[in-house]
N, C-alpha and C positions, 0 to 999 in steps of 0.2 A: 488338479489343485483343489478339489472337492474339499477336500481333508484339511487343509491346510486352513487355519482359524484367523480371521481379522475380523476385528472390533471397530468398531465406527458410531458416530454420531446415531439418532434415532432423526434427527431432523437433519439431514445432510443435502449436499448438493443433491438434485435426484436422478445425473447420470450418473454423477460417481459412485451413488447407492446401489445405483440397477445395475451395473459392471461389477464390482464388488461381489454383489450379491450372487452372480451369475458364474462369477468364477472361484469365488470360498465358500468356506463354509463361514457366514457373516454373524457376527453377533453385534444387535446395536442398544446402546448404551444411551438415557434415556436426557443423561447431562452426566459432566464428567466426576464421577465419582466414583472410587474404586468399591463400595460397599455396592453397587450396584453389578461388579462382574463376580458371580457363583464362585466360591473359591475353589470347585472342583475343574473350572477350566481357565483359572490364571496363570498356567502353566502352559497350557496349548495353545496359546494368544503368541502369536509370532507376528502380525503386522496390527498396524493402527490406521486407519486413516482418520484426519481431521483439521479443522481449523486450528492451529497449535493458539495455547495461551496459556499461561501461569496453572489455571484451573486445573491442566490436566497431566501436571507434575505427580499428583500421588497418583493417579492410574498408571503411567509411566514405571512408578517402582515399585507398583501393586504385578506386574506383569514377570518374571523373571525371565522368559526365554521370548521376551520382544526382540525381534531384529531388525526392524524397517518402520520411522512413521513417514507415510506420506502424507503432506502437506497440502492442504486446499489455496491455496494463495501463490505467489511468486513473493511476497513481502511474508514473515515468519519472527513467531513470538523470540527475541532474541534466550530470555530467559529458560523454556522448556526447551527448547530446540539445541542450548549449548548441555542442558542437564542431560539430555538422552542422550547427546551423541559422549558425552564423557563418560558414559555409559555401555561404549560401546555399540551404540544406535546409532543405526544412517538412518539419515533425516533430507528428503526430496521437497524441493517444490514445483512452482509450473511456469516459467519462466518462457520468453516468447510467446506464446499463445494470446495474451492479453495486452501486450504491448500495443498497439493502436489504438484498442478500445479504451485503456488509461490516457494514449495520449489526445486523444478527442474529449475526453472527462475535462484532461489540465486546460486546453485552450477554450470550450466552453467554458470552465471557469472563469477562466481570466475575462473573456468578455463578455460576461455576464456581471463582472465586479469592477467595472470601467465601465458599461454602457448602461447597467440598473436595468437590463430585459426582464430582470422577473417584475420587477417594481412596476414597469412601464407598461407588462399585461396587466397587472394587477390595479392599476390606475383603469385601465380597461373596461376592465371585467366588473368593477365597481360600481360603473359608469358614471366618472369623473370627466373624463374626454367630450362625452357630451355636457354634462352638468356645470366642469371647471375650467375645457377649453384642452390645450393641447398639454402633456407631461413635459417636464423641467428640462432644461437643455441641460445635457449629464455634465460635470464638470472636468471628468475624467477621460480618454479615451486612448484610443492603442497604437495613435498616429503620433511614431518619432518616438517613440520607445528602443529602450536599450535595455536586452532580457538577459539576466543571468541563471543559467542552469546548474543550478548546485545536484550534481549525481550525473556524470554525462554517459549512462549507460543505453542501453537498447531504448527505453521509456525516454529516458532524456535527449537522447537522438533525435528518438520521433516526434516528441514536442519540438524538438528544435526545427525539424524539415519542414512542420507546420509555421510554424511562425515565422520562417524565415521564407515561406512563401507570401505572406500578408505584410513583407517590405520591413521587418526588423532586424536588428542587426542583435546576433549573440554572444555572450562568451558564458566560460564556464567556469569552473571548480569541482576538483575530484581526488584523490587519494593522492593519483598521479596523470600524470599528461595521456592525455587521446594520442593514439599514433596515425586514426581514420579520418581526423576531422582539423579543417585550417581554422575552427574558429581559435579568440587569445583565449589562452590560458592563465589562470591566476592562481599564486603558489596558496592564497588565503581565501577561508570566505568570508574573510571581513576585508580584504584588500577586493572581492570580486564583488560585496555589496557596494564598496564605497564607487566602483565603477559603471554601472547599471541602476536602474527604477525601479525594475520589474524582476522580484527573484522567483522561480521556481523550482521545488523542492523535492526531489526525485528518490533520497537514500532512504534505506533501508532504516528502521528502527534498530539500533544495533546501541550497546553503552556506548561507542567512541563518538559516534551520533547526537546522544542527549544532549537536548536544551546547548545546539550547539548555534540554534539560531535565535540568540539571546538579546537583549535590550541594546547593547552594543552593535549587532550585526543590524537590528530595526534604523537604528538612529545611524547610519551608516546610507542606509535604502534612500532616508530622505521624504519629505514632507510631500512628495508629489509620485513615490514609491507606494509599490504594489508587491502583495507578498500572494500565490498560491501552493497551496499545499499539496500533493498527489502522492506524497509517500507514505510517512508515518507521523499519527502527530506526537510521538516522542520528540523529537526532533525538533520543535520548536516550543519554547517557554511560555507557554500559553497567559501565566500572569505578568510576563513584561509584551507579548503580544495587544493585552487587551489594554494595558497602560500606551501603551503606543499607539492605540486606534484612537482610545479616549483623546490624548493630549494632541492629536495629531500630528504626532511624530511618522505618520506613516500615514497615507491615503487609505488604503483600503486592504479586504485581505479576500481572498476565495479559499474556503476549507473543503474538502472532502475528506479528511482525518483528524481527529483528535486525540486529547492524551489518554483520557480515561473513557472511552468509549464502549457504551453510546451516550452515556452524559458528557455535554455539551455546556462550558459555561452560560450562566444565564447572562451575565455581562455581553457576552459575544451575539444571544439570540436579540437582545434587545437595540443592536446596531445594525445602522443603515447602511453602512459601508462596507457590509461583509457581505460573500454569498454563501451559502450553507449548503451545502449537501451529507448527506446520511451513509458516508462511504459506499461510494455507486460507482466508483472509478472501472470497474471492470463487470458492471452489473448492466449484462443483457445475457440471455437465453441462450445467442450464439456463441458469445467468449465464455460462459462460464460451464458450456455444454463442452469447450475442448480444454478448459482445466478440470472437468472432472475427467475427463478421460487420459489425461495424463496422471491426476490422483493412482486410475486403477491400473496404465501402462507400467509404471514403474514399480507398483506388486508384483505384477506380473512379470514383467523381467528382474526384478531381483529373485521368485522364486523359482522362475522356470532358467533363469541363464546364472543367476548370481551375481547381478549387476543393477545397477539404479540407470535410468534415463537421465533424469536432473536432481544429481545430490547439490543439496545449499553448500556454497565456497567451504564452512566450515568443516564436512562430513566426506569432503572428496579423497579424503584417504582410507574413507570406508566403504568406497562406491563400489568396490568390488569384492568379494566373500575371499578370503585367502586362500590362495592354494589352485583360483580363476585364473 
């Protein structure tokens, strides 16, 4: 598969670069712009691998005989992802691999945005503790909580076996009903906010998704309600979010995603009641050393078998080359 041409990132994950590398002939691209692939070889560019986003729509149509992007994430720009596969592109991502390591991200969050641990080192470290005496009894906490998990897929499971070991009770909301799991079900997620404190937020950044956790679903949570985020921050209305942290229509929130990221409203940085992460939800050396190595299994088997490992739901009628 010497021969066979895929484009990638210049700063990429750096297993899935060294895999990549080792089995195509790779060419890496410095940022996504199509002035930057020679146009004597936009034609022999058959695979892409990469973070998908908006950005890398005109490389995508700068390429004419692309057949496969794979996908650095298990979560995927909805926008390029549906342009290329209308295209005739199957589009993979990495789905299981990272599931635990997300779902330790979500319940860290959560209690860290109920108990103020980063506040209460940082009181610490300051040294306040000697100087002002002991940190504030938190007003908040995860004792007798009722969590709703909006996306009850593999990630939402596993947030839920976590919490439902630390004595909380779940329910959830999702497209349609669990057939694996006795937690309730609620046909809405504005009937499964009004039922739960604590929402967390599992789907996918997809259009049917946006800002579908809006000022209504906030005031729904409830004034002793908690919202965290682990999926995408499409997905929630970030200017009725930060109205609702303000007026205290809502207790608190934990982000690891945002809408326009990596800017971060300044509204949201300058609040106490949120916890902030820099989308980490699956950022360690171990979980993202076996998504690059599904990045470069699924080149690999689409050009050696003509088949993908994990095409995204929308490209599963392209998972296999015709005529396999």
């Amino acid at each position: 598969m010497k021969t066979l041409r895929v484009a990638m990132p210049a700063a990429f994950d750096p297993r899935a670069r060294d895999r990549i590398a080792g089995e195509f002939d790779a060419l890496t691209l410095e940022r996504p712009d199509p002035a930057l692939v020679p146009a004597e070889l936009r034609e022999s560019i058959r695979g892409l691998a990469a973070g998908l986003s908006p950005d890398w729509i005109p490389v995508i149509d700068a390429l004419p005989s692309l057949e496969i992007i794979a996908n650095f994430g298990v979560g995927y720009d909805p926008k390029s992802s549906l342009h290329a596969i209308e295209r005739g592109i199957v589009v993979t991502h990495t789905p299981g691999v990272l599931d635990e390591e997300v779902a330790d991200t979500a319940v860290a969050l959560l209690l860290n945005t109920v108990r103020e641990f980063y506040s209460a080192e940082e009181w610490l470290r300051q040294g306040r503790w000697t100087g002002e005496g002991n940190y504030r009894l938190t007003p908040l906490t995860l004792r007798d909580r009722t969590v709703g998990i909006y996306g009850l897929g593999r990630i939402g499971k596993a947030i839920a076996r976590r919490l439902e070991a630390f004595g909380l009770s779940i329910r959830y909301h999702n497209r349609s009903r669990a057939t694996d799991v006795a937690y309730p079900y609620h046909d809405t997620l504005l009937d499964l906010a009004e039922a739960v404190d604590t929402l967390v937020c599992v789907v996918p950044g997809t259009p049917e998704t946006r800002h579908t956790v809006n000022a209504q679903v906030l005031e729904a949570l409830g004034p002793n309600g908690v919202l965290v985020n682990i999926g995408r921050g499409t997905v929630i209305d970030e200017a009725a979010l930060v109205a609702a942290l303000s007026k205290g229509t809502i207790a608190g929130a934990g982000l690891d995603v945002f809408e326009n990221e990596p800017d971060v409203p300044e509204e949201l940085i300058a609040m106490r009641n949120v916890c902030l992460l820099p989308h980490v939800g699956s950022a360690s050396v171990h979980t993202r050393g076996l998504m690059g190595d599904l990045v470069a299994d699924n080149l690999v088997s689409w050009f050696s078998k003509g088949e993908t490992l994990t095409a995204v739901p929308e490209a599963r009628h392209l998972a296999k080359r015709s005529g396999r």
